[in-house]
N, C-alpha and C positions, 0 to 999 in steps of 0.2 A: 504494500500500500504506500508504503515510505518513494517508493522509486516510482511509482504514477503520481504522488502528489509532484514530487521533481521533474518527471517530465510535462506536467502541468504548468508547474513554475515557468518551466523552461520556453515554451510553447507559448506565454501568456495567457493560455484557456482557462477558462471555470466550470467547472461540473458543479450540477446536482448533486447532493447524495445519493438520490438513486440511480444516476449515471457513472458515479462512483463504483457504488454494489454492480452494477449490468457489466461497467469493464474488466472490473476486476475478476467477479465471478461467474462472470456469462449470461445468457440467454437463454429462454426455455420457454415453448410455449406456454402462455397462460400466466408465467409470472416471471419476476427475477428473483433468481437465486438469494437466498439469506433473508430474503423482507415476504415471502408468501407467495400466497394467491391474491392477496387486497392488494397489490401495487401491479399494475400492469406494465410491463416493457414499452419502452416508443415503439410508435409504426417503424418497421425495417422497409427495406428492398423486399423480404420476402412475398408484405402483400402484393407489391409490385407485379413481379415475377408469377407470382397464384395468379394471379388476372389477368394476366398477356397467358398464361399458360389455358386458363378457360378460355380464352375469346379464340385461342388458337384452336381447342376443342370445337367451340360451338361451328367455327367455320366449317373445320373439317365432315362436321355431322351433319352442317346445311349443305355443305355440296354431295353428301352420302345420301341423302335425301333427293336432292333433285335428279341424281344421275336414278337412283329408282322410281322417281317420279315417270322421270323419261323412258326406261324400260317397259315400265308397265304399261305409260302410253303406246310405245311401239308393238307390244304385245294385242294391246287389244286392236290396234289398228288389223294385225294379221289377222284374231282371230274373226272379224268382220270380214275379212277377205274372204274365210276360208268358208264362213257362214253363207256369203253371198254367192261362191262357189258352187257349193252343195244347194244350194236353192235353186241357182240356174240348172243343175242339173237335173233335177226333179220338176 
């Protein structure tokens, strides 16, 4: 703790005390280490990251979607074909 208040010094920064506790003894979802569950950690990068990583999902399942949208259009269109088909032949 001694050598982060110094590189503090050093730095000219100021911390929190709970940003004190977060560097020195990490991060964890849901809480910081040494002070509980009732103190929450700052937002990181990771919600960041969480959310670029859904939107990249949702994409990928809106074009999985439309390429079977498409299928199934093409589907039916055949089986009209094959419907009108067999009617002309009868």
């Amino acid at each position: 703790m001694d050598a982060f208040q110094r590189k503090c010094d050093l730095e000219g920064k100021t911390y929190t005390e709970i940003e004190v506790y977060s560097e020195i003894l990490g991060k964890k979802s849901g809480y910081v280490r040494g002070l509980g569950r009732t103190v929450k950690p700052s937002p990181s990068s990771t919600l960041t990251t969480q959310s670029s990583d859904l939107q990249h999902q949702l994409a990928k399942a809106r074009d999985e979607i439309e390429a079977m949208r498409a299928a199934r259009e093409k589907d039916l269109q055949e089986l009209a074909k094959k419907q009108a088909e067999m009617e002309a032949t009868l």
